[in-house]
SESE-60756 format. One line per 4 residues: their letters; for each residue z, y, x of C-alpha. Coordinates in nm, 3 decimals, decimal comma, m for minus. Layout:
N
A) Z Y X; ...
END
This chain:
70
XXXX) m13,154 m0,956 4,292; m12,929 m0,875 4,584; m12,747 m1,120 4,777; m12,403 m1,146 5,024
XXXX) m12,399 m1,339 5,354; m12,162 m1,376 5,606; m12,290 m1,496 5,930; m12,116 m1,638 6,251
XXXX) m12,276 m1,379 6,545; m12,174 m1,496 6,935; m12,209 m1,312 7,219; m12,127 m0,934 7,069
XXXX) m11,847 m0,819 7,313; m11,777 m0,442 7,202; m11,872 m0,178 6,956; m12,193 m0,117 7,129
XXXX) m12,326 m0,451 7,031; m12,208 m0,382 6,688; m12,399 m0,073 6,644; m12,716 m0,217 6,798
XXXX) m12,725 m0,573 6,542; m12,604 m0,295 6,288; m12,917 m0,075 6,349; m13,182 m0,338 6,354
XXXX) m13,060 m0,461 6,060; m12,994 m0,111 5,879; m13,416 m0,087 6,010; m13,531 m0,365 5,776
XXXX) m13,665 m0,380 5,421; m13,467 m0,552 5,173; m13,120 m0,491 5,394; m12,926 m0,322 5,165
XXXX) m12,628 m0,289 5,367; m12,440 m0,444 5,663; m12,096 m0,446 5,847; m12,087 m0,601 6,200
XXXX) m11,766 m0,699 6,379; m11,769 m0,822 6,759; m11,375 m0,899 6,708; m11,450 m1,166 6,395
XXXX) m11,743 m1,252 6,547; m11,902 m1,185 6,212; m12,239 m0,996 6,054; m12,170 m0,939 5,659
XXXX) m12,522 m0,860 5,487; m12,612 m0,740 5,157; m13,009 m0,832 5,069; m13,254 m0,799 4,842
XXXX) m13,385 m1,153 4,781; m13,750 m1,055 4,661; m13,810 m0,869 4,975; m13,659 m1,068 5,266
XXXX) m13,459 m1,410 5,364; m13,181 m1,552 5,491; m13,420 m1,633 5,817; m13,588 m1,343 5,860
XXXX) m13,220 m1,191 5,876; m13,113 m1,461 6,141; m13,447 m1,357 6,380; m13,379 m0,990 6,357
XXXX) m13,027 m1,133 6,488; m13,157 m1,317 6,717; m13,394 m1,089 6,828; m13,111 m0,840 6,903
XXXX) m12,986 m1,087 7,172; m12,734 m1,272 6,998; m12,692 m1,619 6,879; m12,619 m1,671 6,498
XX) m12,462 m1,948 6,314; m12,413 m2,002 5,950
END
């Protein structure tokens, strides 16, 4: 069963950052799809539930180098 988030993302500051929290999420199983947006602040993610969580989503995030609120 897929699911929609939209996350609060500080600290992306151009379209690089985008495309790098884009990729590393684009790399993981169960991410169906994802839109980043450094103007909005924003990360919106599309997930498969049975394969991966709203946490694991928020360290891969996080793990890019940016801070994530919900």
């Amino acid at each position: 069963m897929s699911e929609k988030v939209t996350l609060t993302v500080k600290g992306m500051k151009c379209g690089g950052c985008e495309a790098n929290v884009n990729g590393k999420l684009e790399a993981v199983e169960g991410v169906l799809s994802n839109s980043a947006s450094f103007k909005d602040n924003q990360v919106c993610v599309e997930y498969d539930a049975s394969k991966i969580d709203l946490d694991a989503i928020k360290n891969v995030i996080t793990e890019a180098g940016f801070l994530v609120e919900y």
